[in-house]
C-alpha positions in Angstrom: -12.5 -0.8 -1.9 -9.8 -3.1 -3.0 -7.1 -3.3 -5.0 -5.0 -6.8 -5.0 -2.5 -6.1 -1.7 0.5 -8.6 -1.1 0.3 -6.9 2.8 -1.3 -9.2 5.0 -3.8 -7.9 7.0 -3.7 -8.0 11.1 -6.9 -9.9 11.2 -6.1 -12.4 8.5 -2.8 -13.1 10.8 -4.8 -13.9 13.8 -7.1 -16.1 11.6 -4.3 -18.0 10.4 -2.2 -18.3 13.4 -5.6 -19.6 15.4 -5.3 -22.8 12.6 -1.7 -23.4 13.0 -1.1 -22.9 16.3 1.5 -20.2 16.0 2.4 -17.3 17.1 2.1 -14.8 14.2 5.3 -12.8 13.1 8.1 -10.9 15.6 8.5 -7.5 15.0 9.6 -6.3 11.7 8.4 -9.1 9.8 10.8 -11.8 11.5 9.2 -15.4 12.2 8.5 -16.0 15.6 10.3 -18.7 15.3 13.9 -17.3 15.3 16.6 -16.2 12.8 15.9 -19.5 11.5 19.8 -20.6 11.6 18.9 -24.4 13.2 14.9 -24.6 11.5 13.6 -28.2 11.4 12.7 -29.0 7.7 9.1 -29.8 9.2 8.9 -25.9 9.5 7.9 -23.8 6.9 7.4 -20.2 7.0 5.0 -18.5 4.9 4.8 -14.8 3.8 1.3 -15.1 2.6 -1.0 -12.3 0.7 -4.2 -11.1 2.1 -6.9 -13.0 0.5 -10.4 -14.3 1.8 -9.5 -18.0 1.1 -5.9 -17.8 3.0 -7.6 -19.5 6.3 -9.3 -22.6 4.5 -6.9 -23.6 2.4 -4.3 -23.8 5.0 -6.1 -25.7 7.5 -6.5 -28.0 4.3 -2.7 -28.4 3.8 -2.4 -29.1 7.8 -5.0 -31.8 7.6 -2.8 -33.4 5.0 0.1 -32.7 6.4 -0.1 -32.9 10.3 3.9 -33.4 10.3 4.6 -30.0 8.8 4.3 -27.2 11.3 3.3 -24.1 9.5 4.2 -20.1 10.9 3.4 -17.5 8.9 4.4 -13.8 8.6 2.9 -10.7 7.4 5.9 -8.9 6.1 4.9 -6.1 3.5 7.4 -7.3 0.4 7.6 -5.7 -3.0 10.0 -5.7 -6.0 10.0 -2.0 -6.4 11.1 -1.0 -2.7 13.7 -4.5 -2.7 12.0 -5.6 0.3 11.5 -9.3 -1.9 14.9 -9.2 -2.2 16.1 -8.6 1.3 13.8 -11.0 2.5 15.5 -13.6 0.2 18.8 -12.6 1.1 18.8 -12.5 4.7 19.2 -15.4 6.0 15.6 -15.8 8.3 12.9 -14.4 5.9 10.7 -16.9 4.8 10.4 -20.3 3.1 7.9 -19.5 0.6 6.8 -16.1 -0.2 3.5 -14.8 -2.0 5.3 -12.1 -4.9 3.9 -9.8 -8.0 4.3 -12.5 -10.8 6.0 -12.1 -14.2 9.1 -12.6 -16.3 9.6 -8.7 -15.1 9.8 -9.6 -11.6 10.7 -13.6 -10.7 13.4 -14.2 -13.8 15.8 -11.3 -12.2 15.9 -13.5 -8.8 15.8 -16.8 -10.6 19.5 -15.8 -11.9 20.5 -14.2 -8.6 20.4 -17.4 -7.1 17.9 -16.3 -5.0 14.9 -18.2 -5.8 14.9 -22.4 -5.8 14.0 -24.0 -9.2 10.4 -26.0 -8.7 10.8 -28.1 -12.5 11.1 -31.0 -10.3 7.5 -30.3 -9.1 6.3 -30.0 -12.6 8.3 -32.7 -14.0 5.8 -34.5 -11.0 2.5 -33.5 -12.1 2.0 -30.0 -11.7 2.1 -29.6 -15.6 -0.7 -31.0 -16.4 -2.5 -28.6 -14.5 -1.6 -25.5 -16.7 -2.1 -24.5 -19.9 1.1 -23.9 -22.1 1.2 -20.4 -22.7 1.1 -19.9 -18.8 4.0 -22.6 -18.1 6.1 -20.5 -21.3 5.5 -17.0 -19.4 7.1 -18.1 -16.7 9.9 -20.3 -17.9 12.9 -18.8 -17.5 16.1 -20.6 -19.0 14.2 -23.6 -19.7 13.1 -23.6 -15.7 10.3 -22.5 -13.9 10.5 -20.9 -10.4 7.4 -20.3 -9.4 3.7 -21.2 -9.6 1.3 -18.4 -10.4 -1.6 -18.4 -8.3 -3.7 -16.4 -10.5 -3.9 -13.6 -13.1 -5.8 -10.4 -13.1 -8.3 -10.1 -16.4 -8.8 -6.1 -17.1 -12.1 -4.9 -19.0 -14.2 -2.1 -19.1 -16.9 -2.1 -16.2 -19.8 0.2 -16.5 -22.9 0.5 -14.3 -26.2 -0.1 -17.1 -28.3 1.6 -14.9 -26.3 4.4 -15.2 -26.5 4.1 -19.0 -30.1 3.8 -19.1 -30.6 7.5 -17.5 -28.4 8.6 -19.5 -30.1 7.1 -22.8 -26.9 5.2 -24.0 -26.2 1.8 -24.7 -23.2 -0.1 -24.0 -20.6 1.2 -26.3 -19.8 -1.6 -28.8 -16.6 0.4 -30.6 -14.3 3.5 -29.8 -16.7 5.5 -31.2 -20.0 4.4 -29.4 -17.6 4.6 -26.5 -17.1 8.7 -27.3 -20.0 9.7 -28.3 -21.8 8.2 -25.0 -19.6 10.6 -22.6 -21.7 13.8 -23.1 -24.8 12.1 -22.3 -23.6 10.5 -19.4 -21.7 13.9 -18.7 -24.9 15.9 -18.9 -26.6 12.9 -16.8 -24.6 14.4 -13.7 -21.9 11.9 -13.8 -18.4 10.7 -14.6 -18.4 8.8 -18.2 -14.9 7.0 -17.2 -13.0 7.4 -13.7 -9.3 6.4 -13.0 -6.8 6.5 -10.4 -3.6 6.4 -11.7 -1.5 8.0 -8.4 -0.1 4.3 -7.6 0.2 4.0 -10.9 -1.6 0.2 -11.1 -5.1 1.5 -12.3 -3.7 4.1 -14.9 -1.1 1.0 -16.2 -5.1 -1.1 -16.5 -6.5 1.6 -18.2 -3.7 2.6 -20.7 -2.9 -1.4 -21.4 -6.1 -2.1 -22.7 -6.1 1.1 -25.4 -3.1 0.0 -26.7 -4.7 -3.4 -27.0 -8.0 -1.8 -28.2 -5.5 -0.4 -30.9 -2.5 -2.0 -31.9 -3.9 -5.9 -31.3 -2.6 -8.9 -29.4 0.2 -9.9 -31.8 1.5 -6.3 -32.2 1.7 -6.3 -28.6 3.3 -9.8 -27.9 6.2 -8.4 -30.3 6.7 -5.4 -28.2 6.7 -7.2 -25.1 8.5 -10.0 -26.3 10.1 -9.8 -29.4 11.7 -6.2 -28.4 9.5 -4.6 -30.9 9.0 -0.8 -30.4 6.4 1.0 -28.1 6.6 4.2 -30.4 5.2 2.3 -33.9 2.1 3.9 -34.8 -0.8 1.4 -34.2 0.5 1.1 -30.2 1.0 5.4 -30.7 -2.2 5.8 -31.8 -3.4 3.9 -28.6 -1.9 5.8 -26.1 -3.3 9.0 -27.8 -6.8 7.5 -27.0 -6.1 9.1 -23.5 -6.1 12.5 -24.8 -9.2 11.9 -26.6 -10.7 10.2 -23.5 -9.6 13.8 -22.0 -10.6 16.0 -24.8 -14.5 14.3 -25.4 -15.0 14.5 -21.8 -15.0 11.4 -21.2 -12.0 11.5 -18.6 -10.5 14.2 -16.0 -6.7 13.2 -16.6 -6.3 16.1 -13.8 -8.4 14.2 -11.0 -6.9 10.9 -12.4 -3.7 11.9 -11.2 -4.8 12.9 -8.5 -6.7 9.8 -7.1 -5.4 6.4 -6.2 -6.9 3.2 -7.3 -9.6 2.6 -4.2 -10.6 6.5 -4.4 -11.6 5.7 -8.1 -13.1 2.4 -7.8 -15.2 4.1 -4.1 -16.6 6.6 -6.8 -17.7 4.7 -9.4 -19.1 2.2 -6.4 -21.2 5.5 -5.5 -22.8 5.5 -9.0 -20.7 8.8 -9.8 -18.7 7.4 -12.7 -20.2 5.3 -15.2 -17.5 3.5 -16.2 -14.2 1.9 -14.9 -11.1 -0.4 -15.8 -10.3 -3.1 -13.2 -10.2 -6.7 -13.0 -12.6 -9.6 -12.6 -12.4 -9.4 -9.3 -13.8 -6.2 -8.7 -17.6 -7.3 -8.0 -16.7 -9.8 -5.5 -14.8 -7.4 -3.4 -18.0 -4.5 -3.8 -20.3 -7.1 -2.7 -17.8 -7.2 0.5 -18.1 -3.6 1.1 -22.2 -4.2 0.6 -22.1 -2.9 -2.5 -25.5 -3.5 -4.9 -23.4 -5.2 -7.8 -26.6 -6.2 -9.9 -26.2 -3.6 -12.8 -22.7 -4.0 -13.2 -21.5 -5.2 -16.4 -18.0 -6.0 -17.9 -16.9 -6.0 -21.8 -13.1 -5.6 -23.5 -12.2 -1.8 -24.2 -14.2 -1.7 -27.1 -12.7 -1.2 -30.7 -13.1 0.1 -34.2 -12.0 -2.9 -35.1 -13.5 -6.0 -33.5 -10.6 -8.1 -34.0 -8.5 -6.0 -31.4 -11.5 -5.7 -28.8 -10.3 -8.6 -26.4 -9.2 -8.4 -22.8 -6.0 -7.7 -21.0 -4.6 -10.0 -19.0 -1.5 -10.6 -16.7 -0.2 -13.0 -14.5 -1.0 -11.6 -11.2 0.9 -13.3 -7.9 3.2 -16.3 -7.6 4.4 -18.3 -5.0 8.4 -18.6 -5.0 10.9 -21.0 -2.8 13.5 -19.0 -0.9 17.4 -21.3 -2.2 18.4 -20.5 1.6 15.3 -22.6 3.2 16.4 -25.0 5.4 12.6 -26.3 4.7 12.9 -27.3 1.2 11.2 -30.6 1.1 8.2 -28.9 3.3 8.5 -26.0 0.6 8.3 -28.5 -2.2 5.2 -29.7 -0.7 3.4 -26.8 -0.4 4.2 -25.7 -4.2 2.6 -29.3 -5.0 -0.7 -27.9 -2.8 -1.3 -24.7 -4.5 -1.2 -26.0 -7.7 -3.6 -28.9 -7.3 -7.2 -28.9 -8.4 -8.2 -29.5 -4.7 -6.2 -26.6 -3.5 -8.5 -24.6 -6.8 -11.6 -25.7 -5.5 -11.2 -24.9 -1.9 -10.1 -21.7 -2.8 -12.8 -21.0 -5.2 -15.6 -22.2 -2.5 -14.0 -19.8 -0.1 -13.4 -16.5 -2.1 -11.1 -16.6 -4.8 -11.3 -13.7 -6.9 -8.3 -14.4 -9.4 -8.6 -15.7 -12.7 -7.1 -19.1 -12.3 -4.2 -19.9 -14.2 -5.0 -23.9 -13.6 -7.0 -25.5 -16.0 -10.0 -25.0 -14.8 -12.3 -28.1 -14.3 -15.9 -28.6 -14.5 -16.3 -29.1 -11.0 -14.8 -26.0 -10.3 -17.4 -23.3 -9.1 -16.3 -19.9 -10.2 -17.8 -16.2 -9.2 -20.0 -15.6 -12.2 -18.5 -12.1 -13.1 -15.1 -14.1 -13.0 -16.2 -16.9 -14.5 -17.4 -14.1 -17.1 -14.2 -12.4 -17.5 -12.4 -15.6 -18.0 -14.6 -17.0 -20.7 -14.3 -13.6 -22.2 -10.3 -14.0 -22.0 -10.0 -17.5 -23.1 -11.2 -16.4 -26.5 -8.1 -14.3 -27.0 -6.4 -11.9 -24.2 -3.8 -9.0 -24.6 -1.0 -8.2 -22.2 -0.8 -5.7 -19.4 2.4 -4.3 -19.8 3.5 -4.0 -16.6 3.5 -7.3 -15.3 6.2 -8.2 -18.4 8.5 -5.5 -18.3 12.0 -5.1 -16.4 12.0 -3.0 -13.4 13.6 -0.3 -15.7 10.9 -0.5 -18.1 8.2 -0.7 -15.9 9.2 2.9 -14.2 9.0 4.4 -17.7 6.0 2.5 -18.8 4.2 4.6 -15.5 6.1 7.5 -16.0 4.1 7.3 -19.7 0.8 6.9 -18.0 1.1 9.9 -15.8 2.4 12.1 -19.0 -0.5 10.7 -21.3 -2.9 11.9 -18.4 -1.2 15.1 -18.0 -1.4 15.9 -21.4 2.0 15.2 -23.2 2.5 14.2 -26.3 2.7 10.3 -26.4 5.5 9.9 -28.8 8.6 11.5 -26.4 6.9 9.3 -23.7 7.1 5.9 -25.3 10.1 6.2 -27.0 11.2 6.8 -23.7 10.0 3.1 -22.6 12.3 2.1 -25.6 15.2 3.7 -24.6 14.6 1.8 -20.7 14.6 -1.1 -22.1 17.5 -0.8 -24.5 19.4 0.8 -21.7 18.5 -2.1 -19.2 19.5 -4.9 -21.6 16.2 -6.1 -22.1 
């Protein structure tokens, strides 16, 4: 079971490095190549993300570009440990990196001077290939620095044959979605399983009750407009967890306790009926030979229909290190990935994003994400995580966990609030 990793796998390497010609990565995540102190500019050194579609579309961008030599590491890099940043600072990491996306994340290195403004690119074309409310997330200072490759759409998965033993329908509101957990519970199963000890499921599942509550415009003021996590209409969403909790609908207890792949294994095994996870979460089932023909996905339903839409957040981007001595081969792979050929290839190899492109009609999409994005292009929330600084981000988890321990959700947003008030964001 899979959760979207930015940690290349050993195979994937091997893959890779048979279609470049190179070598893989030294030890420790350094190109094989060297410290990179006298790199021709017809090198370029990726740090790529584990992904199905990785192989083809790179032996595409060497077909086109026979001049450009391309090595790529495997380095494990996140925001939260700094490994992005070392890597950017230290003088032989890589050209281009694969990174978490989001204002949260890329702006920070942006004014660092870590991270090489790509406007040029767009000024050349790449525009016209997104839509505008994905070129404003990830404008920062009137420049953009980096090119998502996709975004992750959350909804509620459930398994209908599940349902149908248990005698209940698909829940249409909050309250169908209640009242069908002692059924299912006296069915011999799970209603609702989460993993929340790595903190990305239990962020899925708590973003889309606040969005099932408080709506899409109360929660682009929050997130954007510094408007408050602890109003009541985003309060009474997080208290949906203790409901889930009290109903029986949740153990907040062995959601804790399990990680993301733990939860998505047992509702795979048909012993929860229900799950939050993104679009791409029958595509990587049906890698693990998983029977994905009852599987179903809807927005966390509602009492109110007008706040029953998705969740949605800008998943990885691809950023330019400003120390690359590679810059123009840089620049040319930023103008690959966010090409409709680069979208197709990927999509006829195993994309399992939502695409942030504008999607075209010759474009062949997964059918549950081709699913999940028409669902989302009708109107998407936020997943919080994705757009909050690093210091609101660590109390928007630390939330999670206290909402599935049992704490009173008031103390635990207002915490967010003072994060972000104390981080100056």
């Amino acid at each position: 079971m899979r959760i979207h990793k930015l940690i290349i796998s050993s195979v994937l390497v091997t893959a890779l490095a048979a279609v470049t010609g190179c070598s893989g990565a030294a030890p420790g995540g350094a190109p094989a190549a060297g410290d990179g102190s006298k790199q021709d500019s017809t090198v370029l050194r990726l740090n790529y993300g584990e992904s199905q579609y990785a192989a083809a579309v790179l032996k595409a961008f060497q077909q086109e570009h026979p001049d450009i030599k391309v090595e790529v590491t495997h380095a494990a890099v996140t925001f939260e440990d700094g490994s992005v940043q070392t890597n950017l600072r230290s003088g032989h990491g890589a050209d281009v990196l694969l990174v978490n996306s989001g204002p949260g994340r890329v702006a920070p290195l942006a004014r660092a001077g870590l991270i090489a403004d790509l406007t040029d690119v767009y000024d050349g074309g790449a525009r016209q290939q997104y839509p505008k409310d994905v070129l404003d997330q990830i404008t920062t200072d009137k420049k953009i620095y980096e090119v998502v490759e996709g975004r992750d759409i959350f909804e509620l998965h459930y398994n209908q044959k599940i349902l149908d033993r248990a005698g209940v329908q698909p829940p249409k509101t909050w309250s169908d979605l209640i009242a069908s957990c002692k059924p299912l519970a006296e069915a011999g199963v799970q209603p609702l399983v989460v993993g929340a000890r790595d903190n990305f499921a239990g962020g899925w599942l708590t973003g889309t009750l606040l969005q099932s509550s408080a709506g899409t415009a109360t929660m682009r003021d929050v997130l954007f407009d510094n408007g408050s996590f602890a109003q009541q209409p985003v309060l009474d969403g997080a208290a949906k967890i203790g409901q889930l909790i009290k109903n029986g609908c949740l153990d907040g207890k062995k959601g804790l306790a399990f990680d993301g792949d733990q939860a998505t294994a047992t509702f795979a095994r048909g012993k929860a009926a229900m799950i939050v996870a993104t679009q791409a979460l029958d595509a990587d089932l049906q890698q693990d030979k998983v029977d994905t023909s009852a599987l179903h996905a809807i927005p966390m339903p509602s009492d109110d229909p007008a706040n029953a839409h998705p969740t949605s957040g800008l998943a990885v981007s691809w950023i330019v290190n400003a120390n690359s001595r590679s810059l123009p081969a840089a620049k040319e792979w930023i103008r690959w990935v966010s090409s409709e050929k680069y979208l197709t290839i990927a999509a006829q190899n195993g994309y399992t994003f939502g695409p942030t492109h504008l999607v075209p009609d010759s474009v062949q999409l997964d059918p549950a994400i081709a699913k999940a994005v028409k669902d989302a292009n009708t109107e998407t929330g936020f997943n919080p995580s994705v757009y909050l600084s690093a210091d609101g981000k660590d109390a928007w988890y630390a939330a999670v966990q206290g909402l599935l321990a049992g704490r009173d959700p008031k103390p635990l947003l207002q915490a967010i609030d003072t994060s972000r008030a104390d981080g100056g964001e």
